[in-house]
N, C-alpha and C positions, 0 to 999 in steps of 0.2 A: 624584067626577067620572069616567065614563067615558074610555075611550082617546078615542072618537071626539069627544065634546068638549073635554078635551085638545087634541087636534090641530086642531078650529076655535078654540078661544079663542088659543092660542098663536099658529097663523097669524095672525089678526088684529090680536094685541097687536104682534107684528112688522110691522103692516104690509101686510099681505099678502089679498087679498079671498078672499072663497070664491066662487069660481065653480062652475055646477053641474056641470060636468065635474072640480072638484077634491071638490064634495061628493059627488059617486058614487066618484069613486077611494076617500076617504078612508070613506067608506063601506063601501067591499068589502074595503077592508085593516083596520079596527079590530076585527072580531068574529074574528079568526083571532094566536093567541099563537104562530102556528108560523113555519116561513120560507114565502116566497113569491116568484114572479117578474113580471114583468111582464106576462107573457104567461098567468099565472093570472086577475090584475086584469083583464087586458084581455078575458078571456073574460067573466068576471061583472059589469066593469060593461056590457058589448058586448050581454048581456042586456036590462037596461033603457032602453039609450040608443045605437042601428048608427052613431050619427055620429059618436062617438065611437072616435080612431085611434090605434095604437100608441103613437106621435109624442107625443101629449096625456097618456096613461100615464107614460110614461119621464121629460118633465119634471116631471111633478108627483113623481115618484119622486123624481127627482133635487131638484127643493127638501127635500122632506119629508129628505133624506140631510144635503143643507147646513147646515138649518136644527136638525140632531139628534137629530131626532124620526124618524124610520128608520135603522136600518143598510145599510149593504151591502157583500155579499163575495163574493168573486169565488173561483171553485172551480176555476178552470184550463178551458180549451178553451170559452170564450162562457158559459159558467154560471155567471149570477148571480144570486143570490139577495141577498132583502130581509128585515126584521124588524122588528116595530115593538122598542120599549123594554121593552113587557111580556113580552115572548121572556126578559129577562135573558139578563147575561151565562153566556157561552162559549166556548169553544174549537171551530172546527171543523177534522177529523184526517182528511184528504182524502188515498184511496191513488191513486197517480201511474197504478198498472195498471188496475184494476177500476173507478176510478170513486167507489167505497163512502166515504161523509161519516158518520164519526161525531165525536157530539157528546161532547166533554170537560171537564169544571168546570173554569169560570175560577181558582180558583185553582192549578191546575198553574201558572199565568205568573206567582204572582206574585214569585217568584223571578226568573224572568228579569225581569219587571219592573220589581222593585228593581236588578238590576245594570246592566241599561239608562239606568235614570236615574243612577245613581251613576257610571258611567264615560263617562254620552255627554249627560247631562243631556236623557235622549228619552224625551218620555214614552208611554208602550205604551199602545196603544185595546183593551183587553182584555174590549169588548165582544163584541166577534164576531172575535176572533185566527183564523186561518186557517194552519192547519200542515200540510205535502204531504211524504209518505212512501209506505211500503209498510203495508198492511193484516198482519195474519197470518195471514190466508187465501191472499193471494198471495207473503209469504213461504213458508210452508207446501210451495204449488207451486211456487219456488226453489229451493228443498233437495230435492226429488223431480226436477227438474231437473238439477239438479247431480250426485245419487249417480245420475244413470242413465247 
């Protein structure tokens, strides 16, 4: 079964109708394994269908988030970014200066994973983990920084 069927039969098993503003969204987000924003969706489906508004995106994002069947993660300063499930997990290793999102294998966490649950019984969404530092390209210009 496709992603995109996937995401209409499960909508519906929960419930939930397809309307054709949720079958273009769900449409412009299942042929893409990468991240995405709303504001991408909103460009492609805004192609086939100008009635179609920001507003009608963003929920349908946000069920698709509730419901499991998307990620989402938030990159610091309004950036946020979506995924479906076929993305798999990751890590993403956000530097606080520049901006620069690199992608990290899920299992770096899964150590912290385990100690989180063992000491706090909390369990870690290690789908799309989000961790904010410095790059080594902007370390790099710290230490150039510093010995000047």
């Amino acid at each position: 079964m496709t992603l995109r069927e996937t995401l209409f039969t499960t909508l519906r098993e929960r419930g939930y109708r397809i309307t054709p503003q949720r079958e273009l969204i769900i449409n412009a987000i299942s042929p893409t394994s990468s991240h995405f924003t709303a504001e991408m969706v909103f460009k492609e489906v805004h192609r086939q269908a100008k009635a179609i508004n920001l507003a009608t995106i963003y929920r349908t994002l946000d069920l698709l988030v509730e419901e499991g069947l998307v990620s989402r993660s938030d990159f610091g300063q309004g950036q946020i970014i979506y995924a479906t499930e076929e993305h798999g997990p990751h890590i993403h290793l956000v530097c606080r200066q520049c901006g620069q999102v690199t992608d990290a294998e899920a299992a770096h966490a899964d150590s912290l994973r385990a100690s989180l649950w063992k000491d706090h019984h909390f369990q870690l969404d290690r789908n799309h983990l989000t961790l904010f530092g410095v790059c080594s390209q902007c370390q790099q210009g710290e230490a150039s920084h510093e010995s000047a």
